[in-house]
N, C-alpha and C positions, 0 to 999 in steps of 0.2 A: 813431191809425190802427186801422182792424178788421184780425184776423189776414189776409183778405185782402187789403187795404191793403199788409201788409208779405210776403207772399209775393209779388204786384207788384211791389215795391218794391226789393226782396233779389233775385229773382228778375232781376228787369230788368237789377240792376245786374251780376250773373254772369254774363249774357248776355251784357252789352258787354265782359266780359274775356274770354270765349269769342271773339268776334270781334275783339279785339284780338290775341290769342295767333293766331288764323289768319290774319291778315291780316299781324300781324309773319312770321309764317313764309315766309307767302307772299315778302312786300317780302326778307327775311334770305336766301331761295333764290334770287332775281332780282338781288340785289345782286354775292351770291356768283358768279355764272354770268357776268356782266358784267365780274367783275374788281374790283368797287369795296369798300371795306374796309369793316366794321363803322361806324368814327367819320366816315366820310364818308358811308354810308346813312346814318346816327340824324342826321345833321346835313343833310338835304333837308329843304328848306323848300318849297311852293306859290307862294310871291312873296316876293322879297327883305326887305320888311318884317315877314316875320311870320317866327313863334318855329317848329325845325323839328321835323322828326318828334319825336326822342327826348323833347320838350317836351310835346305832344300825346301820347305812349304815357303818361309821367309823370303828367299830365292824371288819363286816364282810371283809372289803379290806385292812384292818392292821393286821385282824389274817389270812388271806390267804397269805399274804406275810412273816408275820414273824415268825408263825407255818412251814413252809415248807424251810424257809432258816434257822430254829433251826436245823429244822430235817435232811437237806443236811449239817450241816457244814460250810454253809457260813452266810457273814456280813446278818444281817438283815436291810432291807431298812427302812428308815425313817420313822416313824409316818406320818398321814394325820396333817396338819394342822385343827385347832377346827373350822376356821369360812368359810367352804368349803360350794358357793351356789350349785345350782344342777347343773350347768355345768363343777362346780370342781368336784364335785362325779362322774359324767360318766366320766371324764378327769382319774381321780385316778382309777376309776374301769379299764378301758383301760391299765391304768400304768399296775397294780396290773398282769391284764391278761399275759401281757407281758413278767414282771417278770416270772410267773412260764413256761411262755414258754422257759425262757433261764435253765430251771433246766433240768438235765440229771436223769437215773436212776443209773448212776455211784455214783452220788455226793451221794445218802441215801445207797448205798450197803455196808450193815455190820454194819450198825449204830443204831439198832434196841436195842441193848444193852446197847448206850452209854446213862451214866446221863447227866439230863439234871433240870438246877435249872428255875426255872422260877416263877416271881416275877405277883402275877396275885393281881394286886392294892393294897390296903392295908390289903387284906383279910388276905393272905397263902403267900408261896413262898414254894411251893412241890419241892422234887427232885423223880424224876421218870426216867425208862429208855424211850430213842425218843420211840419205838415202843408201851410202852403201853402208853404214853402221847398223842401220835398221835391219837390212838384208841380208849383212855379213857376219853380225856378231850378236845382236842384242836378240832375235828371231830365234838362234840357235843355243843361245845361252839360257832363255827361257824354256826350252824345249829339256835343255841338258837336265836341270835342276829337277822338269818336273816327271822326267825317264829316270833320273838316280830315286825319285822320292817313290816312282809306280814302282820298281827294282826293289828298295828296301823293304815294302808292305809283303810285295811276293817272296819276296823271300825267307820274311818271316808266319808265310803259310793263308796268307791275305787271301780271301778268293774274289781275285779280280782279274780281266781278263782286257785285249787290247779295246771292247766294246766300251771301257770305261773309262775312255779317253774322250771317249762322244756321246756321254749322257742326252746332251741336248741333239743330238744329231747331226749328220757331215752338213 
């Protein structure tokens, strides 16, 4: 990747923890005001069959850190613990932020080629190069997670709106 490449890259992915941390607020003050607890918000789902909110927040702050420590080269940070309330989420999103603060654009130069295997649940485990994995699947994968998680907030009467996606601004 060109330094550009990875300020995109890095950059994007900060964004969607920006708008994850506002959107949990949002959904965490809506919940609160309703009467409904912590483990019963983090545990809204969209449709019965799918995996609920606190899955999708998980999502977005374990593939922003270990999408981007693939792609530089280094260790990838630990998973989120599964029974995280909403003050472990803004605590992990905070982490998470952090992390990609300590990445340079040194650590991804030249690695746009390099394979990369990754083990995506019991589904696949693709080998692709970091730069079309980055661009192909891990960019859009982060986005999915964190559209299912804006989706289940509205749905259950959240008032948030697509502005909430760019707290911090385009």
């Amino acid at each position: 990747m060109t330094p550009i490449s990875f300020f995109s890259f890095v950059g994007m992915y900060d964004k969607a923890l920006d708008a994850t941390a506002n959107i949990l607020a949002k959904g965490a003050a809506h919940a609160a005001a309703q009467g409904v607890s912590d483990a019963d918000f983090l545990g809204w789902k969209l449709a019965d069959d799918m995996l609920p909110l606190s899955f999708q927040l998980s999502m977005v702050i374990n593939f922003s850190k270990s999408y981007t420590a693939r792609a530089a080269g280094v260790d990838v940070p630990a998973a989120l613990p599964e029974d995280l309330d909403v003050a472990g989420f803004q605590a992990a999103i905070s982490d998470a932020k952090a992390f990609l603060a300590t990445l340079t654009p040194e650590q991804f130069a030249g690695r746009e080629d390099v394979p990369a295997t990754i083990k995506l649940g019991n589904v696949m485990e693709p080998t692709l190069p970091i730069g079309q994995w980055v661009t192909g699947f891990a960019t859009t994968n982060i986005h999915f997670h964190l559209s299912i998680a804006y989706a289940i907030l509205r749905m259950r009467g959240v008032a948030i709106g697509k502005a909430d996606l760019f707290p911090t601004g385009l």
